[in-house]
C-alpha positions in Angstrom: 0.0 0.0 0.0 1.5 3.3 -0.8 2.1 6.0 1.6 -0.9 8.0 0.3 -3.2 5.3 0.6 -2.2 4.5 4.0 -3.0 8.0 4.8 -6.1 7.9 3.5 -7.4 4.9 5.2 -6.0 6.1 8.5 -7.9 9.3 8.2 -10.9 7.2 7.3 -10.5 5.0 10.3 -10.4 7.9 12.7 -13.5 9.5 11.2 -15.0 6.6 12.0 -13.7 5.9 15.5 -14.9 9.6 16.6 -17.9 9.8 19.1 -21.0 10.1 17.5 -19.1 10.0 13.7 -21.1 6.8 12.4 -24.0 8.0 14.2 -26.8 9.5 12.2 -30.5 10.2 13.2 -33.0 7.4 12.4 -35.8 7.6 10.2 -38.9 8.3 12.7 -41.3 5.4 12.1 -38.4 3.2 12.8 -37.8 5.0 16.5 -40.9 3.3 18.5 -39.4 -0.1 17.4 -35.7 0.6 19.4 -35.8 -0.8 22.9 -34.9 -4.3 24.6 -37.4 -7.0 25.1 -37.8 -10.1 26.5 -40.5 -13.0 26.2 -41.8 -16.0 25.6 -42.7 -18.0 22.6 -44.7 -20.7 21.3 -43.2 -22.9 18.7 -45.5 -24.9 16.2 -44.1 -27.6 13.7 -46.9 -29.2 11.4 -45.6 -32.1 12.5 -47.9 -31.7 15.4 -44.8 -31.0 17.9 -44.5 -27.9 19.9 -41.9 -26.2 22.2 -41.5 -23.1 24.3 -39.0 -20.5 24.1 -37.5 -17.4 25.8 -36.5 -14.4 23.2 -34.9 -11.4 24.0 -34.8 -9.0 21.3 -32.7 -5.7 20.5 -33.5 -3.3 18.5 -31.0 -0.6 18.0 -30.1 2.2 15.2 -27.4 1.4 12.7 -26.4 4.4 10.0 -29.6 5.2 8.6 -31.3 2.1 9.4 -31.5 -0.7 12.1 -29.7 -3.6 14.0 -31.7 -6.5 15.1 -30.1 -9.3 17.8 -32.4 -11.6 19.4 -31.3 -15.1 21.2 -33.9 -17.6 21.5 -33.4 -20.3 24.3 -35.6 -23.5 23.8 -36.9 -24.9 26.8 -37.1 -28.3 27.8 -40.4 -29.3 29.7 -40.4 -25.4 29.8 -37.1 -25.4 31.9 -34.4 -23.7 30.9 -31.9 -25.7 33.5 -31.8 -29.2 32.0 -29.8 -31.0 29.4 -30.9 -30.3 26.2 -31.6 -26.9 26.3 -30.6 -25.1 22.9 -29.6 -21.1 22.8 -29.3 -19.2 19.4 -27.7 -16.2 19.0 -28.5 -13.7 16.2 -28.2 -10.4 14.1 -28.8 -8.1 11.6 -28.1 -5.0 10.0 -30.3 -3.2 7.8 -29.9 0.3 5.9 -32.6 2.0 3.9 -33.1 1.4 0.0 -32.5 4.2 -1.8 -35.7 5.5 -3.7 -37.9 2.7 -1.6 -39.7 2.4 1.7 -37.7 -0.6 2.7 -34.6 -2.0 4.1 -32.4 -4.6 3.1 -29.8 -6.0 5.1 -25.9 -5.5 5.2 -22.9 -6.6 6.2 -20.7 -5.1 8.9 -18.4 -3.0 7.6 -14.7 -3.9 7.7 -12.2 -1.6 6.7 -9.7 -4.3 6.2 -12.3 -6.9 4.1 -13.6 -6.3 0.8 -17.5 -6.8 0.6 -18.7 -9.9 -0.7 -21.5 -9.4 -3.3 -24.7 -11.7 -2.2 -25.1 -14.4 -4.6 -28.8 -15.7 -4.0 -28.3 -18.6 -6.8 -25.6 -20.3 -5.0 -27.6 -20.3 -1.8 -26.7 -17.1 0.7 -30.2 -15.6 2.2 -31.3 -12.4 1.0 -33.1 -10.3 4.1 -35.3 -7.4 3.8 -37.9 -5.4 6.0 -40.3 -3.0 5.9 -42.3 -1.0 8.5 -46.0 -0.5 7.8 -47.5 1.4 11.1 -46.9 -0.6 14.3 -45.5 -3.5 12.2 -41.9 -4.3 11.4 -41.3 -7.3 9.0 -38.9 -8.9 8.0 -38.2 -11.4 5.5 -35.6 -14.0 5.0 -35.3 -15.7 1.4 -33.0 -18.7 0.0 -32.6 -21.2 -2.9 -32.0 -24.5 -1.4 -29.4 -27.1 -3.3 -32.7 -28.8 -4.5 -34.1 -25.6 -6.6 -36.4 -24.9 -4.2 -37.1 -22.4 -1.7 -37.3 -21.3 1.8 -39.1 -17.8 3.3 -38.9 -16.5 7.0 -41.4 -13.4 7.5 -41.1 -12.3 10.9 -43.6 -9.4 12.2 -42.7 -7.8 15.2 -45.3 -6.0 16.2 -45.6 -3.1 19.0 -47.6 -3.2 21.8 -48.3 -1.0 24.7 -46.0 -3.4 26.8 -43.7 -4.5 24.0 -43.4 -6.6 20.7 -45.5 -9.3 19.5 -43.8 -11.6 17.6 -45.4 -13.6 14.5 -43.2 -16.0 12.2 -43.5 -18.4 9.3 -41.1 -20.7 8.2 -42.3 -21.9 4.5 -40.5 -24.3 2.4 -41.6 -24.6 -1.4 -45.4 -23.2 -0.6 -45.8 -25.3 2.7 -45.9 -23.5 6.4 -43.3 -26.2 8.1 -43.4 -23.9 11.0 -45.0 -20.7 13.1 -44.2 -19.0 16.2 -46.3 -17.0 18.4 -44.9 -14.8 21.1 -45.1 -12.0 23.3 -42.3 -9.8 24.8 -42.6 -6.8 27.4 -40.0 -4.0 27.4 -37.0 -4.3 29.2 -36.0 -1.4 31.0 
């Protein structure tokens, strides 16, 4: 890397490392949806078996969009102390579409990685989300290696004590899964 180059991403990582610097104000219908909550869920499989789960959910500003991290802990016999308990842990970033009323999600960025383009065809999940009033949803879509394909739609829905939570798992037309759920507001 040349010297000028150098110089350049140095001044670009201490714009970036400045309080507030990568901070930018939020679009306002996204604003009631930032908070912490916590919950429980009810898990329904079509093949007739259903669990419980505890959710936690963050929702946070990023740029001009949003971050999303929720962990979902899967009881057994609606403990959360025995063997076989499973916790997932995950997130997302989201930034506005320019010209659209929607979001699609984004990688982190990495000063020191080059961004990988999404290539839907060869399987990687494309993830968008909308806000319509007191609903935020987001989708999930991917080609599986048979040709066929999977869509998550998640709503998360505000209450006056927190989020709702509605989800679908379909695979090629068929509902394999849904999820109910209710969450207060964590103070």
């Amino acid at each position: 890397m040349s010297r000028k180059a150098g110089l350049w991403v140095g001044a670009l990582a201490l714009v970036w490392l400045l309080p507030g610097a990568d901070l930018r104000a939020a679009p306002s219908d996204l604003k009631p949806f930032f908070g912490t909550y916590v919950g429980v869920a009810t898990v329904e499989d079509t093949d007739g078996e259903v669990h419980h789960r505890d959710m936690d959910v963050v929702i946070q500003p990023y740029q001009d969009g949003f971050r999303i991290d929720w962990i979902n802990v899967t009881l057994v016999n609606g403990r959360r102390d025995l063997p076989g308990v499973v916790r997932r842990v995950q997130s997302a970033l989201f930034e506005p579409v320019e010209d659209r009323d929607m979001y699609v999600e984004v990688e982190p960025e990495n000063l020191f990685q080059e961004r990988e383009e999404t290539k839907p065809m060869r399987g990687d999940p494309v993830r968008w989300a909308s806000i319509d009033g007191p609903r935020m949803h987001v989708y999930a879509f991917e080609v599986l290696e048979d040709g066929t394909y999977e869509l998550q739609i998640y709503d998360r829905i505000l209450t006056e004590k927190g989020l709702n939570i509605e989800f679908q798992r379909i695979v090629d037309g068929k509902v394999l899964r849904q999820i109910t759920g209710e969450t207060a507001r964590a103070q």
